[in-house]
Structure formats: structure tokens, C-alpha cells
C-alpha angles and dihedrals in degrees: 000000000000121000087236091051094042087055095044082063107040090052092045077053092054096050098047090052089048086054100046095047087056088049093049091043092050087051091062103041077057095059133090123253115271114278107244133250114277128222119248137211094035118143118195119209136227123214125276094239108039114223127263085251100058125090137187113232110196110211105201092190082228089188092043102026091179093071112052138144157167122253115197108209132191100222082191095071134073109221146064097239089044094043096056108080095174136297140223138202121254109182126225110338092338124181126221144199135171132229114196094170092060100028098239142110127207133211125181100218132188114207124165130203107250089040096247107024130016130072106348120220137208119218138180100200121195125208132194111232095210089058108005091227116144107248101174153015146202119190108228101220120214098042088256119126113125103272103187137098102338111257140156098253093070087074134048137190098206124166100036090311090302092114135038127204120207108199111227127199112176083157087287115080124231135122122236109230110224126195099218086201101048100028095224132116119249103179152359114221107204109211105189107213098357135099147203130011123268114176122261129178118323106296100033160060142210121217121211112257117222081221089064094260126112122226109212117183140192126216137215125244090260093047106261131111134288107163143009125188135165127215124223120281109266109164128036118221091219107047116022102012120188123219102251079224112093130166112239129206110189116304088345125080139168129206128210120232122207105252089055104279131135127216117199114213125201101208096169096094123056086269133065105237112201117217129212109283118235126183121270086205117084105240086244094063105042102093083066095067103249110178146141118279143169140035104290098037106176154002144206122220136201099267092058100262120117129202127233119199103228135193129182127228087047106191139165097300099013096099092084099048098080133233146289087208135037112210121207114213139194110216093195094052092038088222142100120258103180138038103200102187108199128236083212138033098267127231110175136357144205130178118212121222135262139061090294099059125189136206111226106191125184118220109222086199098061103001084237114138122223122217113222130178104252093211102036098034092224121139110244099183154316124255110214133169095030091135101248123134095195127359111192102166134038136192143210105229118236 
């Protein structure tokens, strides 16, 4: 290469550099400040007592069960950052209820030692609901607690919320005694044939027959049994089934059948009374199908009224589909007091507390959850973007 040409380059060199620097200057003078350094290890509280406006969605992680959670929304807000109050995590299938009074939320939990496969282990898991931060565990022996669809009959409260009952089903039926205070379990109640925990007396449950009876059963001081009685038959599994799911008020329930019925259900004796059925459909509807449908089926609010997700065209398979409609009924009344038509095909539902009450409805199309008024019926929004996968069970937050 010639010294002119040489030269030629080195100065073409010179000015592309020039020019970049100055790009590259002007760039940064663009630019923001530097954000600046965060703390860490802070942890920011929720309130003892959550707000009428908050729920629990329990994301069962239904495609990947092992890594399931909760996720607590304020309904109030408007967007995602001020909807999400915090999560936690609730491993494969898990179950949930919440204790206000004590500030805390439990969750019954399987892990195994090599993630998917290995020992697998039981566990009752206890959160704080100011944190949710788990502050305690109690390991769950025989590899036994109830593992299906999410659902409130697999935990009970029971003497005066001193003691919780986990319903296990292994295929064998009992339910594990735990002393909230100390954390230990003090029994195992075996329940031959019969399934779940509804609460009885004050120091008791009753567990749903597969003979259409309930067993309902008092326990001792220490934990362990005193007496165990069943109730007549009073519906039959083949021919007029009942939903396992009722709403319960206090020491009453009812619980929804399959063909549109409702049983009452007097849980305030040591022994579960069952009252006489009556439709939840209005005699001038029924030639239309009306019927129950989906996995969270129905709800209880605050001003003694409970909410049943319906479906027409009811037919042999559909009563787990979900509904197009969610009905509002006054048990007292036996009749129903609100027709709550749904923008989407419903999945699941949970009603909040208070005197305001509101309809929180998942969506099985898009996992999305809509927001309805509880007295009026109007739709008030639809929550997007939280995070969940699938969330089968919701909860009004306490």
C-alpha cells in the first residue's frame, strides 16, 4: 500500500471514530439516571384481617400439579401490580383454609424427594397471613390425605378453631386430629365409607356416606372418639347423587344434587339432621335443563343467601362443566332471589364478606376471573395477567 493511500485510511479511521464517540456520547446523555440501589431483605405485611375486597385463587397448576400456589388479589384495584397482594406456594393438589382468628392459612402439601419421583412425603403447612411466610409444619404419616380437584371439605376448623381435621382417602377414609397450638397430631378418626369433614357440634364432624348417610362423630377432650352415629339414607349415588360441595352458614348447609335439588342439613347436634329437598329450579324453568355444574359450585355470603353455578341442558357428564348463569337463593324463603347471567362460560365461584358482597367467577377458556355485584347481579370487570394457570378454587378472603 501506497503512503498516500495509507494515509487516505488512517484519517477515514479517525473520523469514524470521532463520529461514533459523539453518537455514543449523545446516547448517554439520552438515557435516564441510573435507577438506584434497592434495599434487600425487606418483607412487606398484610393486615391482620384481610379486606372484604380481597380473595385467595388457588392455582392448582392442574398441567404441572407439583408446583402449585395461592395467589391473594385485591378485586378493588385496577391493575395488575396493585391487584397482587402476595402468593404462596401450595404443592401437588394441595387443599387450603383460612384462619383469621389465628392469622394463619393452611395448606395440606405432597413433596418427594427427587421432585417428581422418590419418598413421598405428607405435609400440613402453616402460613402466616401477615407475611405468608410458612411458620410451621406437621408431617402427615401413611401417605393418606385426600389428593384430587381442590375443594373446602378436605379441612375443617372444629373446637372452637382449636383443632383442624384433614380428610384422608387412601382409599381408606379417616380424618388426622391436629392440635393447632401444639402442632402435633392427636388422633386419627377412621370413617369407614365415608369421606370429607363438615362441621358438628363443637367438638365434632360428619363425613359424606357413599350410602347416602352421613356419619357424623364426637370426640373426646383428648381427640379421640366418643361417639359415632349414621343418619338414614337419604339420597341414593345412582340415581339421585348429591355434589359433596355445600354452602354452610353457620352450623346449616345445603348441599346441591345433581338433577337440581337442595338438601338442608342441620349441623348444630352431634348428629347431621337432614332436612326435606326442594328445587332450586322455578317449575317454570325446568323443561329447559337447569341444573348445577362445575368444580366450585357454589358459595355462601354475609346476608344469609348462598349462590349455585347453574347450566341448561343438564344431561348424564355435564355437572362438572360449569354454567352460563349463577342463581342467588334465599334458603329461608326456599326460593331464588337473583338471576346473575355471565359475560363468560363459569368454572368456579367465590363470593367475598360483608354487607357488599361480590361474585368472583373463573373463566375455564382463558383462566381469567370476572368480578360481578352480588346484590345487583352487574358485571363490574374482568382480572387478567395475575400469573395463575388455573385457577380451580377461589376463595373469599377473611
Amino acid at each position: 500500500m501506497t503512503y498516500p493511500a495509507l494515509t487516505r485510511r488512517i484519517c477515514a479511521a479517525a473520523v469514524l471514530a470521532v463520529a461514533t464517540a459523539g453518537a455514543a456520547s449523545a446516547q448517554t446523555e439520552s438515557r435516564p439516571p441510573p435507577l438506584p440501589i434497592e434495599p434487600i431483605g425487606i418483607v412487606e405485611t398484610l393486615p391482620q384481617q384481610y379486606p372484604e375486597s380481597w380473595f385467595l385463587l388457588h392455582d392448582a397448576a392442574f398441567f404441572h400439579m407439583s408446583d402449585g400456589k395461592v395467589i391473594v388479589v385485591d378485586t378493588a384495584q385496577d391493575t395488575v401490580a396493585e391487584q397482587i397482594q402476595g402468593t404462596f406456594n401450595v404443592s401437588l393438589i394441595g387443599n387450603i383454609l383460612q384462619s383469621s382468628e389465628r392469622g394463619e392459612i393452611y395448606a395440606t402439601e405432597t413433596f418427594h424427594s427427587r421432585g417428581t419421583r422418590g419418598e413421598r412425603r405428607d405435609y400440613l403447612t402453616i402460613w402466616d397471613q401477615k407475611t405468608l411466610s410458612p411458620v410451621g409444619e406437621v408431617f402427615l404419616p401413611g401417605k393418606k390425605r385426600f389428593m384430587g380437584m381442590p375443594g373446602r371439605e378436605a379441612l375443617l376448623l372444629l373446637n372452637k378453631g382449636k383443632w383442624l381435621a384433614v380428610a384422608n382417602f387412601s382409599p381408606a377414609s379417616s380424618a388426622t386430629i391436629i392440635d393447632l397450638d401444639t402442632r402435633e397430631i392427636i388422633s386419627e378418626v377412621a370413617t369407614p365409607g365415608c369421606t370429607f369433614v363438615y362441621p358438628t357440634a363443637t367438638r365434632g364432624f360428619s363425613a359424606l356416606c357413599a350410602d347416602g348417610r352421613f356419619l357424623s362423630t364426637t370426640l373426646k377432650a383428648d381427640g379421640s372418639i366418643d361417639k359415632q352415629v349414621r343418619t338414614a339414607s337419604f339420597f341414593s349415588s345412582d340415581d339421585n347423587p348429591i355434589f359433596e360441595r355445600p354452602a354452610v352458614m353457620g352450623d346449616r348447609a345445603w348441599f346441591p344434587s345433581i338433577d337440581g335439588m337442595v338438601w338442608p342439613v342441620d349441623f348444630s347436634g352431634a348428629q347431621a339432621k337432614v332436612g326435606e329437598a326442594w328445587n332450586l329450579v322455578p317449575e317454570t324453568e325446568r323443561a329447559e335443563g337447569w341444573a348445577p355444574g362445575g368444580i366450585g359450585i357454589i358459595d355462601e355470603d354475609d346476608l344469609g343467601r348462598f349462590y349455585v353455578l347453574m347450566h341448561p341442558d343438564a344431561k348424564d357428564g355435564s355437572q362438572n362443566g360449569g354454567g352460563s348463569e349463577v342463581w342467588v337463593y334465599d334458603p329461608k324463603k326456599k326460593s331464588r332471589v337473583l338471576r346473575i347471567p355471565l359475560q363468560e362460560w363459569g368454572l368456579s365461584i367465590a363470593v367475598s364478606r360483608g354487607k357488599q358482597p361480590k361474585l368472583l367467577v373463573t373463566n375455564p377458556v382463558t383462566m381469567a376471573v370476572e368480578l360481578y355485584d352480588g346484590q345487583s347481579g352487574d358485571y363490574l370487570k374482568t382480572l387478567t395477567g395475575l400469573g395463575q394457570e388455573t385457577p380451580l378454587m377461589l376463595y373469599g378472603a377473611k
